[in-house]
C-alpha positions as a printed NumPy array, in Angstrom:
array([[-17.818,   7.323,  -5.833],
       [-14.242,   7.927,  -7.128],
       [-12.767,   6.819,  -9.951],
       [-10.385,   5.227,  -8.122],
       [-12.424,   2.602,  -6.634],
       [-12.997,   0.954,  -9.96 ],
       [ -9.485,   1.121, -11.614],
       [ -7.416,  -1.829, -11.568],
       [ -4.756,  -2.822,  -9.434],
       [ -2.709,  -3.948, -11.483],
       [ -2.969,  -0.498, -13.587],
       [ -1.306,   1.528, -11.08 ],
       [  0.847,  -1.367,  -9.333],
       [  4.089,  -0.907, -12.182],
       [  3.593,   3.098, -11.228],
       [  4.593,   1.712,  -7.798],
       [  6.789,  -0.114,  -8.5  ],
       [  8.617,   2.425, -11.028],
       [  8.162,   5.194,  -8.31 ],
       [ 10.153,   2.957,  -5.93 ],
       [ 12.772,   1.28 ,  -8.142],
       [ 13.944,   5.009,  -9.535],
       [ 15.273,   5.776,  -5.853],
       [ 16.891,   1.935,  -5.361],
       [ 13.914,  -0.159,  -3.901],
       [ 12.935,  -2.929,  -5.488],
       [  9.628,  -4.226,  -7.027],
       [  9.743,  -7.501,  -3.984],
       [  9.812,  -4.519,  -1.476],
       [  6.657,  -2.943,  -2.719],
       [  4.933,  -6.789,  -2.39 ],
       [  5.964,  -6.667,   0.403],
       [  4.755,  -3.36 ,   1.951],
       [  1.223,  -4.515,  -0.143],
       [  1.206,  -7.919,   1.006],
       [  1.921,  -6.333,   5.221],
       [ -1.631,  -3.694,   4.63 ],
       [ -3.463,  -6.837,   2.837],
       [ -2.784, -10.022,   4.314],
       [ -2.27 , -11.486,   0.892],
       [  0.342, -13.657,   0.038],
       [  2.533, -13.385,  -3.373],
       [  0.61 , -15.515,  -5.003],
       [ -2.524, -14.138,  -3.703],
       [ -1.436, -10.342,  -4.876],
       [ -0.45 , -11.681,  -8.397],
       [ -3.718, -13.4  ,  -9.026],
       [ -5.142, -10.09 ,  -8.317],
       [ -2.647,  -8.351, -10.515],
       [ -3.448, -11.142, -13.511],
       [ -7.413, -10.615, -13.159],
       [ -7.329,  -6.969, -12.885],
       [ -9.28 ,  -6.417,  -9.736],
       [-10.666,  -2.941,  -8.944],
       [ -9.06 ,  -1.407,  -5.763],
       [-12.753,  -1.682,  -4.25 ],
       [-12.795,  -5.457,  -4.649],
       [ -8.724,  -5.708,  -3.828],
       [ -9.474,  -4.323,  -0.604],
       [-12.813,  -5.776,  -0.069],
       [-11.63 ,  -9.249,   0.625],
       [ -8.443,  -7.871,   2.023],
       [ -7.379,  -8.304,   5.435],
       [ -5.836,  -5.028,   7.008],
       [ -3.197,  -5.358,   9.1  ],
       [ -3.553,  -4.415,  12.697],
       [ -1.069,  -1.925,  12.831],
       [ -2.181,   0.484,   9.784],
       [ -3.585,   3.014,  12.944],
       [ -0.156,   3.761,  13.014],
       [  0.191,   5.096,   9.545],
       [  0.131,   8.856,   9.628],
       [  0.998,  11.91 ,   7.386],
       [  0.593,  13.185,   4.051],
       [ -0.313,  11.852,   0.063],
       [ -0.737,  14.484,  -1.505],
       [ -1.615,  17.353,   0.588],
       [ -4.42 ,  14.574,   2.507],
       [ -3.563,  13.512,   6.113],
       [ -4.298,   9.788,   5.775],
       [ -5.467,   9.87 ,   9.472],
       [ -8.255,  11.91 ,   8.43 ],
       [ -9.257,  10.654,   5.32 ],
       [-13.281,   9.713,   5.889],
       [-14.29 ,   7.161,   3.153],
       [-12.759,   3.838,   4.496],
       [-12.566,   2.6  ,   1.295],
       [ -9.923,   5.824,   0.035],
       [ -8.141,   5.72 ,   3.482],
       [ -6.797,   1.756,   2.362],
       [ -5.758,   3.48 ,  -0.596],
       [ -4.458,   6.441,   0.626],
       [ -2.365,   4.252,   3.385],
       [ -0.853,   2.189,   0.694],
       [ -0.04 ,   5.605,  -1.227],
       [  1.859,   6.411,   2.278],
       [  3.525,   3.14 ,   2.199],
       [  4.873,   3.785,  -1.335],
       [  6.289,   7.097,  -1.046],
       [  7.764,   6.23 ,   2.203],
       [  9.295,   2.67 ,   0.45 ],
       [ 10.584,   5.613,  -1.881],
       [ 12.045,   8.222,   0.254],
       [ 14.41 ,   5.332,   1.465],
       [ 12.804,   4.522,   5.068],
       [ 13.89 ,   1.559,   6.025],
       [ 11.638,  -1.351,   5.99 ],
       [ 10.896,  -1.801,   9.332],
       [  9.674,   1.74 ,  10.293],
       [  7.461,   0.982,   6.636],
       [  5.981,  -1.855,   7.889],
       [  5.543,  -0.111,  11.705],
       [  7.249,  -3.196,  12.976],
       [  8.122,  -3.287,  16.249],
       [ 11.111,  -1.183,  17.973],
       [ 13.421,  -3.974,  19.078],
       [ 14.632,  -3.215,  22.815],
       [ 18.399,  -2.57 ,  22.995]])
């Protein structure tokens, strides 16, 4: 089992959030990429936040979205596509969601929302 699995949320969530507010996001735009992968609502996500929960647990009674099949690439050097463990592929696709919330994607190609016809 990794270490990950039993770490906190809410230990890594401000390294999110700093990672995304240094390049001009905003701490409501990483909710919001968390809250699209876990079906939780704000207040949801901040209980979670205020009791610690493990990532195991987080994403235990989470409920992925649909569309995270379309989340591909890299997190460091891992192809999330191809990650095995089911449990480190949720992680690894919110890593993905983070970096990409970072690199300055916009939020709709983020949160794979659909392409609106012209």
């Amino acid at each position: 089992m990794s270490r990950i699995f039993t770490t906190s949320v809410a230990s890594v969530y401000p390294h999110y959030v700093t990672k995304a507010e240094r390049k001009g996001r905003t701490r409501a735009e990483v909710d919001e990429v968390i809250t699209w992968l876990t079906g939780y609502d704000q207040k949801a996500l901040d209980a979670h936040l205020a009791h610690g929960t493990t990532f195991e647990d987080f994403f235990a009674r989470a409920e992925i979205n649909p569309n995270v099949s379309l989340i591909t690439g890299t997190v460091c050097g891992v192809r999330v596509e191809e990650v095995e463990d089911p449990l480190m592929q949720q992680i690894r696709w919110l890593d993905k969601l983070v970096d990409e919330l970072a690199k300055g994607r916009p939020m709709s190609k983020v949160l794979r929302s659909a392409v609106p016809s012209a």
